[in-house]
C-alpha positions in Angstrom: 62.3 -43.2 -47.2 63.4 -41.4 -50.6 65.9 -39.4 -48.6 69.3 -41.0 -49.2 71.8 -37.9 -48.7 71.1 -34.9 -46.5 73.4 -32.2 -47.0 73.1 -29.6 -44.1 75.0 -25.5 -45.0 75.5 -23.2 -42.3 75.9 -19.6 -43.0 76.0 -16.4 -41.1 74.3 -13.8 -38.6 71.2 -12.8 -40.2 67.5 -13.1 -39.3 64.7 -14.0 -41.0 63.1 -10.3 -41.2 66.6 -9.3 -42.6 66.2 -11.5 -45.7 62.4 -12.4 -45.9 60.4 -10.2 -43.9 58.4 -8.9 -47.5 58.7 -11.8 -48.7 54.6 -12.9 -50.0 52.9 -15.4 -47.2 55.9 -15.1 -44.8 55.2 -13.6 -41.5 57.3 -10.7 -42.0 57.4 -7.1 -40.7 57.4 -3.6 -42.7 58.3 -1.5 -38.9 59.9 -2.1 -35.5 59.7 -0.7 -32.3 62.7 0.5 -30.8 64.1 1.0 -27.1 62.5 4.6 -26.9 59.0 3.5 -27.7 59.1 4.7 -31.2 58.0 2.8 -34.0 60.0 3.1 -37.4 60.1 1.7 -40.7 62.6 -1.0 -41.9 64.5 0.1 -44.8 65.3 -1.6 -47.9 68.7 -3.7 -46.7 72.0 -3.5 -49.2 74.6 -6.3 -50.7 77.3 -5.2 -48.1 76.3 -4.4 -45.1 78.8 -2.5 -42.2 79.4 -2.5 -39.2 79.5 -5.9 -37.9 76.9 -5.6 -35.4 76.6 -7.2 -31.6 75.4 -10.7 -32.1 76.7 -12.0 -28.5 74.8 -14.5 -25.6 73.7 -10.9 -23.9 73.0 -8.9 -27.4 69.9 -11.2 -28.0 68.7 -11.2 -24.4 68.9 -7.3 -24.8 67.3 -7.4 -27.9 64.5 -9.7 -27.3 63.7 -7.5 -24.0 61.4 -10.8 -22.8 59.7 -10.8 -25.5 59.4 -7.4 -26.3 61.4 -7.6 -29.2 61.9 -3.8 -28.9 66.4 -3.3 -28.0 67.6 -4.5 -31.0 68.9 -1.1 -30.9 70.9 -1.3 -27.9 73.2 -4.0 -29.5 76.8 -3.3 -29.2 77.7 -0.7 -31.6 75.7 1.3 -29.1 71.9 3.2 -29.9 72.6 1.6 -33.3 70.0 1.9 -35.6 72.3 -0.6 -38.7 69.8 -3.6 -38.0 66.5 -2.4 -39.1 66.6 -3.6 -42.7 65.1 -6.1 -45.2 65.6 -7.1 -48.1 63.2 -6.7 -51.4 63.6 -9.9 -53.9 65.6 -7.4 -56.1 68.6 -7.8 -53.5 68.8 -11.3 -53.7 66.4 -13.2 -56.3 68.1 -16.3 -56.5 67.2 -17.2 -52.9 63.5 -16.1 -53.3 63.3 -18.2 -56.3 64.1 -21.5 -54.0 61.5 -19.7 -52.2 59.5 -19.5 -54.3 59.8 -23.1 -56.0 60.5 -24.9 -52.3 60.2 -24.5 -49.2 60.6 -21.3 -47.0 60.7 -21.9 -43.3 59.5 -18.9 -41.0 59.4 -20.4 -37.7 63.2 -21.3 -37.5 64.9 -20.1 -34.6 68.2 -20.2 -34.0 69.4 -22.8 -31.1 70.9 -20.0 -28.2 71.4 -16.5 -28.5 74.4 -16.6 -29.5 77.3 -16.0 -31.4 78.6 -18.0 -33.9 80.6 -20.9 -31.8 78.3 -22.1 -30.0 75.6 -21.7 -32.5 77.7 -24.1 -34.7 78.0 -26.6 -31.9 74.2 -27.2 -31.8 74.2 -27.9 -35.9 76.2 -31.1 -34.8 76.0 -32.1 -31.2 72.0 -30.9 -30.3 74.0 -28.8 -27.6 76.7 -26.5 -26.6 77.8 -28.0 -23.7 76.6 -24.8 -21.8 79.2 -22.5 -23.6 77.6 -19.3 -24.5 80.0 -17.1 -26.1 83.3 -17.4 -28.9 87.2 -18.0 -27.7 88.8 -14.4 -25.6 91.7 -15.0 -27.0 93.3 -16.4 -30.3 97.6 -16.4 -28.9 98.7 -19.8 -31.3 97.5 -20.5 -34.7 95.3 -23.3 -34.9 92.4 -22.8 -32.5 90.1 -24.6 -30.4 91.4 -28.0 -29.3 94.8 -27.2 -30.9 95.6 -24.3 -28.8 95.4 -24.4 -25.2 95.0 -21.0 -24.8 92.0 -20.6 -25.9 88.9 -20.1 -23.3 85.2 -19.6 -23.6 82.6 -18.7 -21.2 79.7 -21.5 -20.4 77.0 -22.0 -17.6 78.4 -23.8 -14.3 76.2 -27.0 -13.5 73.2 -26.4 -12.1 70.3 -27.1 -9.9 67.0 -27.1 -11.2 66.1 -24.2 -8.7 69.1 -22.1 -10.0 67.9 -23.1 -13.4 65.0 -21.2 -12.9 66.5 -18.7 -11.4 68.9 -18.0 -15.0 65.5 -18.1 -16.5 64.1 -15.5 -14.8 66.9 -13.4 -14.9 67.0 -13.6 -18.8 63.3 -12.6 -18.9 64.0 -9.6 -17.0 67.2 -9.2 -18.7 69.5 -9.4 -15.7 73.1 -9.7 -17.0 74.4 -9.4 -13.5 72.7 -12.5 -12.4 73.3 -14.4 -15.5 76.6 -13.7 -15.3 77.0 -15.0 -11.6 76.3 -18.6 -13.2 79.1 -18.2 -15.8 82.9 -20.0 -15.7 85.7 -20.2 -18.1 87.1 -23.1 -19.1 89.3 -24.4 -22.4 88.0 -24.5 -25.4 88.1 -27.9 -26.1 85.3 -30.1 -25.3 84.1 -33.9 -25.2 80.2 -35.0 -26.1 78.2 -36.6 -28.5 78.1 -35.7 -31.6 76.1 -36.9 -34.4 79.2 -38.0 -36.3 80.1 -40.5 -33.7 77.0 -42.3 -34.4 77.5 -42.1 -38.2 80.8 -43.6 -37.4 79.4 -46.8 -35.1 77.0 -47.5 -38.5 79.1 -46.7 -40.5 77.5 -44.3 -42.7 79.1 -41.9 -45.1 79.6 -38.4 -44.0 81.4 -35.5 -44.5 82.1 -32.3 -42.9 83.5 -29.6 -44.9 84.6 -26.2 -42.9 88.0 -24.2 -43.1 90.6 -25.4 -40.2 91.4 -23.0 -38.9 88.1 -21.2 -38.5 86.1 -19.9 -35.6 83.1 -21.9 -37.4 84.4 -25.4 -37.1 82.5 -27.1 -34.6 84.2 -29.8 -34.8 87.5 -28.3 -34.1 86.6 -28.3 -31.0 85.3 -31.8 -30.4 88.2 -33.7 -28.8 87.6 -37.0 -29.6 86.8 -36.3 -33.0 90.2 -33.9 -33.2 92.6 -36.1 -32.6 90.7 -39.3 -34.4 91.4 -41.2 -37.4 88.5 -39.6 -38.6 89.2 -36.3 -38.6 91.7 -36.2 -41.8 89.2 -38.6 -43.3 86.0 -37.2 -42.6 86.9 -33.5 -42.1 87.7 -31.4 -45.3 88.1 -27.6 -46.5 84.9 -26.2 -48.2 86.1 -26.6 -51.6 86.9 -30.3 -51.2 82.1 -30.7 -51.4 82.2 -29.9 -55.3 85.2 -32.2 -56.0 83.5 -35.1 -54.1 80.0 -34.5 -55.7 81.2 -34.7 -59.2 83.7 -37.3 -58.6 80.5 -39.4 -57.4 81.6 -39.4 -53.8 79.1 -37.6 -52.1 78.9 -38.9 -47.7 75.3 -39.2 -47.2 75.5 -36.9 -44.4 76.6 -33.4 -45.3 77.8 -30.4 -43.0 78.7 -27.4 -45.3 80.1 -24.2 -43.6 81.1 -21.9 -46.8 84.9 -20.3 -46.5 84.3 -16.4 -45.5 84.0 -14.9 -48.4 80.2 -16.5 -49.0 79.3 -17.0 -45.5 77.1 -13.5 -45.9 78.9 -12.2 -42.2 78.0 -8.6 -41.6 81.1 -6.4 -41.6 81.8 -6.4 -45.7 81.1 -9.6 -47.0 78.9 -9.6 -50.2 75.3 -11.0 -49.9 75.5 -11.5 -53.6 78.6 -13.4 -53.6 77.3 -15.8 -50.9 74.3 -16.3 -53.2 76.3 -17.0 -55.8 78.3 -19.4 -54.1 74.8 -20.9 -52.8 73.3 -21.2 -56.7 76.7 -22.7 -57.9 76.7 -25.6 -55.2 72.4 -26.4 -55.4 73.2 -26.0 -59.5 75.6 -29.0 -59.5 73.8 -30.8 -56.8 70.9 -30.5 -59.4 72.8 -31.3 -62.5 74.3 -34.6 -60.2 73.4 -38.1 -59.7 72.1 -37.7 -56.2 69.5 -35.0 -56.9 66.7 -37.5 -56.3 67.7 -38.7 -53.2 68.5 -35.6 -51.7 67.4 -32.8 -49.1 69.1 -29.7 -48.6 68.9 -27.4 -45.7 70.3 -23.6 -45.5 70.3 -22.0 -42.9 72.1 -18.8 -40.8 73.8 -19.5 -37.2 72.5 -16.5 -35.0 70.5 -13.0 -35.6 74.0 -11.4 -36.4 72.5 -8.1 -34.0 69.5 -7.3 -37.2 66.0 -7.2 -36.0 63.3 -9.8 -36.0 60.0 -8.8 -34.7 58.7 -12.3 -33.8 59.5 -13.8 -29.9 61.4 -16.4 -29.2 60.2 -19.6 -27.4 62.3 -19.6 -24.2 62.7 -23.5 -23.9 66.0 -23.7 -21.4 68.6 -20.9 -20.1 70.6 -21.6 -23.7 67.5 -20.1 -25.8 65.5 -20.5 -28.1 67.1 -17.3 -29.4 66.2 -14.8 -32.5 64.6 -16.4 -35.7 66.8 -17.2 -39.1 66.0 -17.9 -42.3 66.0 -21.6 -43.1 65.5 -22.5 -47.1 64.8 -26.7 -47.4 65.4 -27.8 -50.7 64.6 -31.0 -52.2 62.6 -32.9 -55.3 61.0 -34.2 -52.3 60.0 -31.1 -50.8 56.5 -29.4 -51.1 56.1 -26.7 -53.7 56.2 -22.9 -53.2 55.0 -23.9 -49.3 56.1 -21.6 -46.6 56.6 -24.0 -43.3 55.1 -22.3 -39.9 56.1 -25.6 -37.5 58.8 -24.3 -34.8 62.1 -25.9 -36.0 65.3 -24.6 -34.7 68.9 -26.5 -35.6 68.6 -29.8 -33.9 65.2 -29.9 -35.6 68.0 -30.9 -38.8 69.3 -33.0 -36.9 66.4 -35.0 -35.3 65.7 -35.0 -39.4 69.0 -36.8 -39.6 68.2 -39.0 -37.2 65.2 -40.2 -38.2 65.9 -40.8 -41.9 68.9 -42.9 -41.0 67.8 -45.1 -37.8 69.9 -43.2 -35.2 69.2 -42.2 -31.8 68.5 -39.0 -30.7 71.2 -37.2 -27.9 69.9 -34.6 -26.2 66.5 -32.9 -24.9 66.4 -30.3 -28.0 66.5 -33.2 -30.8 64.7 -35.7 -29.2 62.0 -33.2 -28.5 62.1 -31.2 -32.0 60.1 -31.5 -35.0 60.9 -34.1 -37.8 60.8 -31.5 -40.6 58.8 -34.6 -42.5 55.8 -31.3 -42.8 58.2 -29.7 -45.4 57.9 -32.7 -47.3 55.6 -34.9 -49.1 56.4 -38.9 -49.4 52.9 -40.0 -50.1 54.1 -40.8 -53.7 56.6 -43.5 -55.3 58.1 -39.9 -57.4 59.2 -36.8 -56.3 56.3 -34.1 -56.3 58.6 -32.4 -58.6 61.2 -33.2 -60.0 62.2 -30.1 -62.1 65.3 -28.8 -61.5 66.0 -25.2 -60.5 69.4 -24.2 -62.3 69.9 -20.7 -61.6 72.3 -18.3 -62.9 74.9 -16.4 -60.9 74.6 -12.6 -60.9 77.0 -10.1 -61.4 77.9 -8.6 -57.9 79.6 -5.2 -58.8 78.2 -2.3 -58.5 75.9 -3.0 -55.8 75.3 -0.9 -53.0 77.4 -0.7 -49.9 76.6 0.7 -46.4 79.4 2.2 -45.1 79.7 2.9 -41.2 80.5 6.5 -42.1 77.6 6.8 -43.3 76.2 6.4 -39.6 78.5 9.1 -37.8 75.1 11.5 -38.0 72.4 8.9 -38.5 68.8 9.6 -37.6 65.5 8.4 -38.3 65.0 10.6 -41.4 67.9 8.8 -42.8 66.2 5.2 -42.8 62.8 6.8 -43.6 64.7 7.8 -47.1 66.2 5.3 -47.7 63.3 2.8 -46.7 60.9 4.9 -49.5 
């Protein structure tokens, strides 16, 4: 196995019709059917995109419609029409040139419905430990395991006949029933996590993510909290750069960017996230470790934008709507856009299986290597040229303002789609 360092980024809310629905070869979509039975077109997306739209646990049930895929405008934000947009490669060329030169994954799912917590739980634990929604209540600064106030929603346990009852009800999109099955408890939990495994063999890793930040998984991982390991091992965003060109780099990598590049609905600059994409693949590139490494982007839930393609329902926590996933690599095929089903433990099973560790749960024991996005039948990369792309300049570019919404219609997105 070539691979010797995997380094995993996490950004956020969008799906995979939002960024590469016209993208050549992708199963994309050019209209959408909406909750009245019309069918519209999507229009061209925009660098900064507002409102925030609903991205929560019952937002994607809605949305998907049991398959439907026909309420995305129903989301909170109510008979919102914001999420039927795509983007052409003129709003962000730099990620259709990895496209373009590696891999583009368009059967990535993302792990639950949603929203961003538990999302990020799956990206390092294979699980959520049934919680399906973010904190209520932020009271003490810190968050997660360091403030006791904090609560979250999650399944109760379950027989295998309520089970199928929850499963039902999401096909039929019964919140009511659903919601019979939910609790609250704090938001501070204890299971397995990939790290801990890393840790017992004593492999490199790193996971770099703002404390506080409603994106830390691990924040929120007990044992991992209050562990030697977490001012070792756990480290602010900025911290990846200084360890990749000091020649430090873990072999395991969990990136979650600091807001202003995480590409969150709501007035957060697509470009800039780009940007801050190019400037960390650029020095992986320029470094060392180039050769012996993989690279896997991808975005934690649908972020409330439509995606026309239905989920696989594979337990009451999802599969929920599909995300763009970019695998980058010297390793990885050329210009190939991936159809298998991968979701985020599929990253994980990845993990597992390039560094001898055992799998944890039912959704990364059962998902796909990710070996089809890359080809080790030679002794040397298939390609080894390196992609060093330059920034772009981010001002200027257009904005969608809520205002703009007070007395949307459908002629408004026709326009602005032609």
């Amino acid at each position: 196995m070539p691979i010797k360092h995997v380094v995993f980024i996490i950004k956020e809310n969008r799906t995979f019709d939002n960024y590469f629905a016209r993208y050549p070869g992708a199963e994309g979509a050019t209209h959408a059917t909406v909750s009245s039975g019309e069918r519209i077109k999507l229009a061209e997306a925009v660098d900064v995109f507002e409102p925030d739209l609903g991205h929560g646990f019952f937002d994607a049930l809605i949305s998907i419609n049991g398959g439907d895929m026909n309420q995305f405008d129903l989301v909170k934000n109510g008979d919102s029409m914001h999420g039927f947009t795509s983007f052409k490669r003129r709003g962000m060329p730099n990620y259709w040139a990895y496209a373009d030169d590696f891999v583009l994954s368009d059967h990535t799912f993302s792990s639950m419905y949603g929203p961003t917590f538990p999302a990020h739980l799956y990206t390092v634990g294979a699980q959520a430990g049934r919680v399906v929604g973010n904190k209520l209540q932020t009271e003490e600064p810190g968050g997660y395991c360091d403030d006791p106030t904090e609560v979250v929603y999650r399944f109760t346990k379950m027989t295998k006949k309520e089970k199928k009852e929850v499963l039902r009800a999401e096909r039929l999109v019964d919140l009511g029933r659903i919601g019979d099955f939910w609790e609250t408890i704090r938001a501070c939990l204890d299971f397995e996590v990939l790290p801990d495994q890393l840790i017992d063999r004593k492999i490199p890793w790193g996971y770099y993510a703002d404390t506080p930040s409603w994106m830390n998984a691990l924040l929120a991982i007990e044992h991992i909290r209050f562990s030697k390991h977490w001012k070792s091992n756990v480290h602010d965003p900025d911290e990846f750069l200084q360890h990749l060109r000091a020649g430090k780099l873990p072999n395991v990598n969990w990136i979650v960017p600091p807001p202003f590049a995480n590409e969150h609905p709501g007035g957060t600059s697509v470009c800039a996230g780009e940007n801050w994409t190019v400037q960390h693949l650029n020095a992986l590139m320029r470094s060392k470790y180039w050769k012996s490494t993989a690279v896997f982007i991808t975005w934690d839930d649908f972020g409330g934008f439509y995606d026309h393609l239905p989920p696989p329902q594979v337990d009451i926590m999802g599969l929920g709507p599909r995300v763009p996933m970019l695998i980058i690599s010297p390793w990885a095929k050329q210009g190939f856009v991936d159809k298998t089903e991968y979701e985020f433990s599929s990253v994980l099973r990845f993990m597992e299986e390039v560094f001898g560790l055992e799998c944890m749960t039912p959704r990364d024991c059962g998902a796909s290597t990710m070996f089809n996005a890359f080809d080790f039948t030679s002794s040397t990369p298939p390609r080894d040229r390196k992609l060093v792309l330059e920034e772009r300049d981010c001002t200027g570019l257009p904005r969608k303002i809520a205002r703009m919404y007070e007395n949307e219609d459908y002629d408004f997105f026709q326009a602005l789609g032609d």
